[in-house]
C-alpha positions in Angstrom: 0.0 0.0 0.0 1.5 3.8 -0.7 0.1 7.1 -0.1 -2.1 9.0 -2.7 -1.7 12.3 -2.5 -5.1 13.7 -5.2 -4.7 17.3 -6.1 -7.3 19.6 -7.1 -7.0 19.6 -11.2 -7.6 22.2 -13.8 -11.5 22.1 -14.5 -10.7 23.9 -17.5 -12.5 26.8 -17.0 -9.8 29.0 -15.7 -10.1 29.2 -12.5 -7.2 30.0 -10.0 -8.7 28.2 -7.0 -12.3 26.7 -6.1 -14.3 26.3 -2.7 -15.2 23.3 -1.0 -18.7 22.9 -0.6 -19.2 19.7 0.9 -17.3 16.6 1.8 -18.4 13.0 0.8 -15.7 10.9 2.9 -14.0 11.6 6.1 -10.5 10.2 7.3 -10.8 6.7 7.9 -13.4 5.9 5.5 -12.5 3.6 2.6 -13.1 5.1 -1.0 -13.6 2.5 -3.9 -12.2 3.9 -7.8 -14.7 6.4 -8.8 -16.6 7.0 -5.6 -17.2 10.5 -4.6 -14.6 12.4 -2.5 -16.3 16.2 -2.4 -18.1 18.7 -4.4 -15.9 22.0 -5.2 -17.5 25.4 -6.0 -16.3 26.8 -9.4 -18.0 30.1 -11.2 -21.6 29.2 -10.1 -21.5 25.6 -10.7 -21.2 22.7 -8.1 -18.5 19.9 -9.3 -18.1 16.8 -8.1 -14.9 15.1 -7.6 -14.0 11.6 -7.9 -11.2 9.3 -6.6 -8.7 7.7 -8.8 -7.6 5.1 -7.2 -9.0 3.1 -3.9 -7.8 3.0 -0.3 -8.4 4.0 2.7 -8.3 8.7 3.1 -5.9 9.8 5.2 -6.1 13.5 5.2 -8.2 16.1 3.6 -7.5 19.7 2.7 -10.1 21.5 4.7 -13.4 22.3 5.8 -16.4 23.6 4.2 -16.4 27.1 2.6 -12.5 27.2 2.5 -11.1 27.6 -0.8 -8.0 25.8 -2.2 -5.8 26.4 -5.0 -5.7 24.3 -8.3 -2.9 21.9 -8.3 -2.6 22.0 -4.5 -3.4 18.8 -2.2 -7.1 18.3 -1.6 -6.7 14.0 -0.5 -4.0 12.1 0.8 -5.5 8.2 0.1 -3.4 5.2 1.6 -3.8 3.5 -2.1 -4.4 -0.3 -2.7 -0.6 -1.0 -4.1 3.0 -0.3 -4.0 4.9 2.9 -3.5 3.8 6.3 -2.8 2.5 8.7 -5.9 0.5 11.8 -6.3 -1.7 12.8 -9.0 -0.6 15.3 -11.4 -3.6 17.7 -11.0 -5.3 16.7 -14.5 -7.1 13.6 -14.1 -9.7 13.6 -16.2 -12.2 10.9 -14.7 -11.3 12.4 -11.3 -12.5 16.0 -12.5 -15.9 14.9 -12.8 -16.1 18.2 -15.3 -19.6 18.7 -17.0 -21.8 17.1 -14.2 -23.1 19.9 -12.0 -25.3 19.7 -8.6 -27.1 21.7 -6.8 -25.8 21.1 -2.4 -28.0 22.1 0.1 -25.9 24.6 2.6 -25.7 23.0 5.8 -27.5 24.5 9.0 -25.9 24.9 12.2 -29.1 25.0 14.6 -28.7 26.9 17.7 -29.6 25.1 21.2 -33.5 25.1 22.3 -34.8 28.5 23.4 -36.2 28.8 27.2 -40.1 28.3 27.6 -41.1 32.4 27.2 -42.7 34.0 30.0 -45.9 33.2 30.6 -49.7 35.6 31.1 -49.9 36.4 35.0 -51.7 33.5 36.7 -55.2 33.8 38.0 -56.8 33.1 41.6 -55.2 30.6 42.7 -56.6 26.8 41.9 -58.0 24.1 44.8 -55.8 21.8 45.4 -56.2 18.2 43.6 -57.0 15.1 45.2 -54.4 12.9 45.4 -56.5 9.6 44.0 -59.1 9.2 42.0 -60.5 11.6 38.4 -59.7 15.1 38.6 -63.1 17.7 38.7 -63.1 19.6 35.9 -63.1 22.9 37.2 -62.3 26.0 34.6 -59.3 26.1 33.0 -56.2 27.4 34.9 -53.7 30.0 33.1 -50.7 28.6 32.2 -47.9 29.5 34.0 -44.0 29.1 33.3 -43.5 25.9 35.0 -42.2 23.0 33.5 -44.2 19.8 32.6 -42.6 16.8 32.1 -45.8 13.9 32.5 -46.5 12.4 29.0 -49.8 14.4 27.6 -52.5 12.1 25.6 -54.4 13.6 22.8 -55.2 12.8 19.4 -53.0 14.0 16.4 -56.1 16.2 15.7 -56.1 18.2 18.7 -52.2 18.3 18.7 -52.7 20.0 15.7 -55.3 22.6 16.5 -53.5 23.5 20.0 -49.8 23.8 17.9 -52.0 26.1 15.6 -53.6 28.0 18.3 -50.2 28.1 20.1 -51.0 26.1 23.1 -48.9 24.0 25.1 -51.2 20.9 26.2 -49.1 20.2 29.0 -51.2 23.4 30.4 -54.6 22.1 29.5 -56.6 19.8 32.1 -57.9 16.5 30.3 -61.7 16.3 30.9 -61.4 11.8 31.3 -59.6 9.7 31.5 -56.4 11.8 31.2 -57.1 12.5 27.3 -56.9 16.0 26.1 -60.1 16.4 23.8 -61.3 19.3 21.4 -63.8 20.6 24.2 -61.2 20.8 26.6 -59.3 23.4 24.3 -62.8 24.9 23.9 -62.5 25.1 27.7 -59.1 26.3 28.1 -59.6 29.1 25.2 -63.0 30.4 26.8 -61.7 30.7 30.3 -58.5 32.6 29.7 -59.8 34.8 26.7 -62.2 36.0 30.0 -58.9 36.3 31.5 -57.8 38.5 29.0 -55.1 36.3 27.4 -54.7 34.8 24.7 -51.4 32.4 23.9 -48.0 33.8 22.5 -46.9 33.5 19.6 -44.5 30.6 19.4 -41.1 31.5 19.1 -38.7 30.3 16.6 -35.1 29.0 17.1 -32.6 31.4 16.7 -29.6 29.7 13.4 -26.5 30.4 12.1 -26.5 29.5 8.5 -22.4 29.4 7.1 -22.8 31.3 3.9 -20.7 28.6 1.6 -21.2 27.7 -2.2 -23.8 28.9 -4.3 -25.1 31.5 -1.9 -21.3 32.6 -1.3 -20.7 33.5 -5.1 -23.8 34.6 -5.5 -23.1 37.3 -2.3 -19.5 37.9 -4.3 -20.9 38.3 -7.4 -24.3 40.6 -6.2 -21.6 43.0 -4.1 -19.2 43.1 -7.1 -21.8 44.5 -9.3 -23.0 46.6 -7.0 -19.7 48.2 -5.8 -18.3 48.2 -9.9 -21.7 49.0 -11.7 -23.6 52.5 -11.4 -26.5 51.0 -11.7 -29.7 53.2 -13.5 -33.1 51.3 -13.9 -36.3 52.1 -16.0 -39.4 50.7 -15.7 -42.3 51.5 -18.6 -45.6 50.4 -18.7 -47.4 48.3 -21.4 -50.8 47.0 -22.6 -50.7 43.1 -23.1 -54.5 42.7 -23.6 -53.9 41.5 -27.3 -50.3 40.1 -26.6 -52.2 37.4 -23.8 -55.5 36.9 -26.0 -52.8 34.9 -28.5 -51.0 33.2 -25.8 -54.6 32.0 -25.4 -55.5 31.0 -28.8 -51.6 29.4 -29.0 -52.0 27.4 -26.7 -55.4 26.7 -27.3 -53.7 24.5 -30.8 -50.2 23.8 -28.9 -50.8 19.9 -29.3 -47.9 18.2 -27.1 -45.7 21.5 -27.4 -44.5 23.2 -24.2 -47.5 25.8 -22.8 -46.6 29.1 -23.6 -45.8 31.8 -20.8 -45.3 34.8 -20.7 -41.5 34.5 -20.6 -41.1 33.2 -24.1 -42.7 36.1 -25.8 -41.2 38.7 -24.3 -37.7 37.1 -25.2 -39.2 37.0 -28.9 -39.6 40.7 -28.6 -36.1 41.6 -26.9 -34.0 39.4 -29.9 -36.3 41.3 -32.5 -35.3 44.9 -30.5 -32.0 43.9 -30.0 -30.6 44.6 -33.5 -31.4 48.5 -33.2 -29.9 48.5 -29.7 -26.3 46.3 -29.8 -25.1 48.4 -27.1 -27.7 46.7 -25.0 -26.5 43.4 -25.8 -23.0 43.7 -24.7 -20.5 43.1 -22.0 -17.9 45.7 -20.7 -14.6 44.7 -19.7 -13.5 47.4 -17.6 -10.0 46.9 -16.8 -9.1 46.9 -20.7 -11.9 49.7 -21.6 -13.2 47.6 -24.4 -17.3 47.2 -24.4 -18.3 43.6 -26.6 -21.2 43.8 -28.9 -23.0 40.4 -29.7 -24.5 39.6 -32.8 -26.7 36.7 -30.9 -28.4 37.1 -28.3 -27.5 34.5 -25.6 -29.9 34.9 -23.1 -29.3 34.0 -19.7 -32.8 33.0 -17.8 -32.4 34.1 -13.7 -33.7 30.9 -11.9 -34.7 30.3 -8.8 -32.8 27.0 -7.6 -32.8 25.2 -4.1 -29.3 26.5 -3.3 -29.6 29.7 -4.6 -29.9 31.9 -8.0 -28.8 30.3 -11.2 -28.6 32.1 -14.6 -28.8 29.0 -17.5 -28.1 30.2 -20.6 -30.2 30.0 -24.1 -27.4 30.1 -26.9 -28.8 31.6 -29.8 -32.1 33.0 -28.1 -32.9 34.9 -32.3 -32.7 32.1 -33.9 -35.6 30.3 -31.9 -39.3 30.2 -32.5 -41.4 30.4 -29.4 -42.0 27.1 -28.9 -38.6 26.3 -29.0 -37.9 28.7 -26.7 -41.1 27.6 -24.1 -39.1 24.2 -24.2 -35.6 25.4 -23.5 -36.6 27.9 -20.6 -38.4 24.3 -18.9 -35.3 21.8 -20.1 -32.7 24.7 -18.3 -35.1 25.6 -15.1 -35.4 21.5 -14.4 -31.5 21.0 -14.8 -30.5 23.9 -12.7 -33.0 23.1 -10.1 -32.2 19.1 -10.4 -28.1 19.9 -10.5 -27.9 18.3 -13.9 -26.9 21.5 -15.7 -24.0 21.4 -17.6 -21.0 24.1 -17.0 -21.3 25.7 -20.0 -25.0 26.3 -20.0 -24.7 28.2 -16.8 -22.2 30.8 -18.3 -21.2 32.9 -21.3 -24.9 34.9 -21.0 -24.7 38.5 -23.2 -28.2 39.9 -21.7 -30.0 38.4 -18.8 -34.2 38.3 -18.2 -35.4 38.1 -14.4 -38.9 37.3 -14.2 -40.7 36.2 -10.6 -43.9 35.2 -12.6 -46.8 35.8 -10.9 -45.1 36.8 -7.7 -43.5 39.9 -10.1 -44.5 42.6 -8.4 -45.4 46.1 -10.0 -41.9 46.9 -11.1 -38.6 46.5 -9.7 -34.9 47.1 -10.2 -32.6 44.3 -11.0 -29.0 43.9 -10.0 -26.7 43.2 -13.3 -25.3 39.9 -14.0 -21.4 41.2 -14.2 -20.0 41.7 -16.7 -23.1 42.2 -18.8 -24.3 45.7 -19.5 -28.2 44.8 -18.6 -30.8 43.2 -17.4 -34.6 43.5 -17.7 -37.6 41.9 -16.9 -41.5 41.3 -17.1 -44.0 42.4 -14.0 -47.0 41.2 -12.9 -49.7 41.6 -15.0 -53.1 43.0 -13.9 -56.3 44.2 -14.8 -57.3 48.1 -14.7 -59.5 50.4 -16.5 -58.0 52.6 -19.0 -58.6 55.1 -21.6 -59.0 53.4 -25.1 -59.9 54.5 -28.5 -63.2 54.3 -29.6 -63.1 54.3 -33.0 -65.2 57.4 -33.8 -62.3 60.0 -32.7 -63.4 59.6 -29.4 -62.0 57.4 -25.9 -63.9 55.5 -23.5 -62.9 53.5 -20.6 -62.2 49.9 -21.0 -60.7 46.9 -18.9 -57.4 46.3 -19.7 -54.5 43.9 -18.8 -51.5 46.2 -18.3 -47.7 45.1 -17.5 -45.1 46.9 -16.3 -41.3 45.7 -17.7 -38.4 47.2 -15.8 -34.8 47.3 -16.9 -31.4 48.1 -14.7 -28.5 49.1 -17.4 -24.9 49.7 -16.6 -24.6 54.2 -17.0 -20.5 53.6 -18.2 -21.3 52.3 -21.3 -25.5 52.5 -21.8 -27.1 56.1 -21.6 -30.7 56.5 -20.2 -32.3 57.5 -23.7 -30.6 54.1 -25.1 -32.3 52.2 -22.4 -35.8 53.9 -22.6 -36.0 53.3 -26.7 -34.7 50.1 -26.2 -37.5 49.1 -23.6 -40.7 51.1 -26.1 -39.2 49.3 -29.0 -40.0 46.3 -27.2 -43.4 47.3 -25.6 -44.2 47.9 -29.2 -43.5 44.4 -30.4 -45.8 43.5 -27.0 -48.7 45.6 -28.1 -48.9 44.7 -31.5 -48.0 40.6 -31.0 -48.5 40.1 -34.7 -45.2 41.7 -35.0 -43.7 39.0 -33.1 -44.8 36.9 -36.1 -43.9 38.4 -38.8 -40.5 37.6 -40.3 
């Protein structure tokens, strides 16, 4: 047997160094060929790395959250063999490059809180026989004393007191030492005459290590934020005509993906984007050199388990809208599911944030460094407004309005840029037979 000393290899995208997110093996545990050793952080994807050779690990290069260079020791394995080697920081089936998963960040969970303070107690109760049932009296108020004796009830009424907030340790059983629904009736009616009425229950106080996904996505949120001066605009825009298609689309979908919202309003930013490259760009500021795209590859923000994702849709112009309905679901379920592949979580030139039905009437998006942009559909909702009548005239009318909001980078993208850019695409929205049209 000789010593295995696995070093972190090249991943190939770069990178100077990569964070440990999670630990598969501890020292002493035997590791076959292939088996997982840890996951590593890279740029906002989760690798996992696998053992070369099998043994028994001896040593590992850290905790948690600490980050390690490439090339430097992460294992040391007491390897099945002769002689004592080390890895040369390239294994390929070792890398486990091109598989990508979402981790969970661990919870540290602090100890139990104290019972809270109870209501002051009332008159004082008679004292209880000690044989035979217990009266059944009114309720008493609970007090701050601690009750150890094992409390019978029903999963029902364990349920209705946790929702009420009552401790059934406090509440005298009616027979045969069973807590029933009436005797929470009880309890409830005699110390609402009290005047109280149970606390609130109060949660656990936690310390959550901020590690991983959620640590790059801090990094990369405070980067933007400290080397962007951010501007946003928000406009708003009729969709009454734009969702009575969606309707009739999906009405004669067949087995195609059901149309959102989401895929037509990326139709209308690739048909805008042409009049407006500055929009579709990234700025390099240390060399002073802005990046104009001819395609638009569109990164979709996602709301994962660990954290945001942005998955990337190469080639967003060149896509109908069904194909695009289908590639915002294939890239949402692999970026929630940790199948998504390194290279569709980066290399985005414009980015779309969109919280659905949760979106709120306008907001203002943090850029996706170093893009130049990022904008974004609103809830939609139903108002009255001021509509043509046809005879030269306006009357009132039920509409479905939408507000889209855009946050643009002020170095390189001015505020009238980012206004026409945003009406050119509220016009494709009002008049969705554009979005047609070749």
């Amino acid at each position: 047997m000789g010593k295995f000393t696995f070093r972190l290899p090249d991943i190939g995208e770069g990178i100077a160094e990569a964070e440990i997110v999670a630990w598969h093996v501890k020292p002493g545990d035997r590791i076959e060929e292939d088996g997982r050793l840890a996951d590593v952080m890279t740029d906002k994807a989760t690798v996992e790395m696998e053992s070369p050779v099998s043994g028994t690990v001896l040593e590992l290069a850290g905790e948690p959250g600490d980050r390690i260079a490439i090339g430097s020791m992460l294992v040391v394995i007491e390897a099945d063999g002769e002689g004592e080697v080390e890895s040369d920081g390239n294994a390929g089936p070792s890398a486990g490059a091109g598989r990508t998963e979402v981790v969970e960040q661990p919870v540290m969970s602090a100890p139990e809180p104290l019972p809270s303070p109870s209501a002051p107690a009332p008159k004082p109760a008679q004292p209880e026989p000690v044989e035979g049932p217990a009266p059944t009296p009114a309720q008493p108020v609970p007090t701050a004393s601690h009750h150890t004796a094992k409390v019978l009830a029903s999963p029902a009424v364990r349920a209705r007191a946790k929702e009420l907030g009552i401790d059934l340790a406090q509440v005298r059983p009616s027979e045969e030492g069973r807590i029933r629904h009436a005797d929470l009736d009880q309890f409830l009616a005699y110390n609402a005459a009290s005047g109280y009425a149970p606390a609130a229950r109060r949660g656990q106080d936690e310390q959550v290590r901020v590690i991983g996904l959620r640590r790059r996505i801090a990094e990369n949120m405070a980067a933007s934020k400290r080397h962007i001066p951010h501007f946003s605009y928000v406009e708003e825009c009729d969709v009454t005509a734009l969702e009575a298609m969606r309707a009739q689309l999906n009405a004669h979908r067949g087995d195609k993906a059901k149309l959102t919202m989401l895929p037509l309003f990326i139709a209308a930013l690739c048909k805008a984007v042409p009049k407006f490259p500055m929009i579709n760009a990234r700025y390099d500021d240390e060399a002073g050199v802005v990046t104009r795209f001819g395609s638009v590859h569109l990164g979709v923000a996602t709301q994962t388990p660990g954290g945001l994702m942005v998955p990337v849709i190469r080639d967003a112009q060149d896509r109908n809208l069904w194909q695009l309905a289908a590639e915002i679901v294939r890239l949402a379920e692999a970026a929630r599911g940790g199948t998504a592949r390194v290279d569709e979580l980066s290399g985005s030139t414009l980015t779309v944030t969109s919280l659905g039905p949760l979106g709120g009437v306008a907001h203002t998006p943090v850029i996706n460094r170093p893009e130049v942009a990022i904008i974004g559909p609103n809830r939609i909702v139903e108002r009255p407004m001021f509509v043509p009548d046809g005879m030269g005239g306006e009357r009132i009318e039920k509409r479905k309005t939408m507000n889209i909001s855009i946050s643009c980078d002020h170095r390189v993208v001015d505020g009238w840029d980012a206004a026409s850019f945003v009406r050119a695409v509220k016009e494709l929205l009002e008049t969705p037979v554009l979005l047609l049209a070749g």
